[in-house]
N, C-alpha and C positions, 0 to 999 in steps of 0.2 A: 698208740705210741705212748710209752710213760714220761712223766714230765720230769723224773729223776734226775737228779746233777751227775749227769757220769764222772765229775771231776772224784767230787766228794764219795763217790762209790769208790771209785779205785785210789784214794788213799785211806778213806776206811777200812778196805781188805789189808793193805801195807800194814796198815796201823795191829789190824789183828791178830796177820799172818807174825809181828814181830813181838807179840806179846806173847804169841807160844812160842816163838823161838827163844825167847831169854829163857824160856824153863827147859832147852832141850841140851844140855852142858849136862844136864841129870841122866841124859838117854843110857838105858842099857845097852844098846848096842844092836838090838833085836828090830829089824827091819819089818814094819807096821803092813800087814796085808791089804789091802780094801780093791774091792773090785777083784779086776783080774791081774791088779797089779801087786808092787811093795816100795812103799817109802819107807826114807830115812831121812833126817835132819837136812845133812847138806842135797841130797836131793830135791827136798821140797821147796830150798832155798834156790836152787836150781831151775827147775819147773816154774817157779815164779817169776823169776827174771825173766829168766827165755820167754815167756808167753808175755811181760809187757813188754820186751825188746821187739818179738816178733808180731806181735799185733801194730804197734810202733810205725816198724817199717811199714805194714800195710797200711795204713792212716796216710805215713808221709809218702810214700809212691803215690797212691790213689792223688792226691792232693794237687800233684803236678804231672799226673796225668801218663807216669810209665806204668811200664806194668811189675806188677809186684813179685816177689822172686818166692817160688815156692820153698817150703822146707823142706830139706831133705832129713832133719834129724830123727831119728829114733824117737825124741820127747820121753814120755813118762814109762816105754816098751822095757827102756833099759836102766840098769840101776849098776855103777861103776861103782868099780873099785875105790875111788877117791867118793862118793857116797857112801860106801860105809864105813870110814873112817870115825872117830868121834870128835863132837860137835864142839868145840872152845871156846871159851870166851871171845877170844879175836877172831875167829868165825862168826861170831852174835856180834859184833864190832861192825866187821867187816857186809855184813847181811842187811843192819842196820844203815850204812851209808850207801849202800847201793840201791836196796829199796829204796829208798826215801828220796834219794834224785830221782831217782825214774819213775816214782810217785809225784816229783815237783815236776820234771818233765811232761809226764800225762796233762798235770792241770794246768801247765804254760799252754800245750797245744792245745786241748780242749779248750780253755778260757778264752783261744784268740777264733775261734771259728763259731758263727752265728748259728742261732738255733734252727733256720730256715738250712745248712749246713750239716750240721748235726745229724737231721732227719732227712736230707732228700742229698746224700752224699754221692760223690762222681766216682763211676766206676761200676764193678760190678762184685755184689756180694752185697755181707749186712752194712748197715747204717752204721757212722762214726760213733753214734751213741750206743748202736746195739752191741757195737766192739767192744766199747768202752766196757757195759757192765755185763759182759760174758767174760773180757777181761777180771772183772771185780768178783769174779767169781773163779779167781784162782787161789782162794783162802783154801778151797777143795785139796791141794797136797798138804796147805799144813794143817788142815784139820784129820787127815790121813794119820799124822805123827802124834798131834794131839797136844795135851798139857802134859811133861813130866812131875809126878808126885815128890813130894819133895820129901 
């Protein structure tokens, strides 16, 4: 098991995922291949949220012992019409304050549960901390989209 802060994980991905979003106001418009999918700006913004919203709830059901509500959404299969719209300023506003709560949120919850927690967590599936940094490795859509050249 790694001794990693998954706090610091998952607002260092925040922190990354928003340093190429201020440059995606530049986006041509051209929706970015990788795998067997296609992002786009508010997509990726998209895909980032949902997955610390929906890891989230898994953490807090687990925690008090219901059971955790599967997803039914599509996630990254689909790519909407309001994804590919173009990316604005007050969309990089907007991107900015919702990550970063839900980055301060992550480390509220994580800071208050013990490392003997962390590692041997109630329930069934990965470890609170293994969540944590499979979560932090949702930098994966916006590095999809990348840096725009300026």
């Amino acid at each position: 098991m790694t001794d990693e802060d998954p706090a610091i994980a998952v607002t260092d991905m925040v922190a990354h995922v928003l340093t190429l979003a201020e440059t995606w106001t530049r986006w041509d418009g051209v929706p970015r291949p990788i795998d067997d999918r296609v992002y786009t700006p508010h997509k990726a913004i998209r895909r980032v949220a949902d997955h610390l919203i929906d890891h989230l709830a898994e953490i807090e059901a687990r925690l008090v012992g219901l059971p955790t509500i599967p997803d039914a959404w599509h996630a990254s299969m689909i790519t909407t019409a309001a994804d590919l719209t173009p990316f604005t300023e007050e969309d990089y506003e907007e991107a900015v304050s919702r990550l970063t709560r839900l980055a301060q949120i992550w480390t509220v919850r994580l800071g208050s549960l013990t490392g003997e927690l962390l590692d041997d967590s109630p329930g069934a599936g990965w470890t609170f901390r293994e969540i944590a940094l499979h979560v932090a490795g949702s930098d994966y859509y916006a590095d999809a989209v990348g840096l725009m050249p300026e």
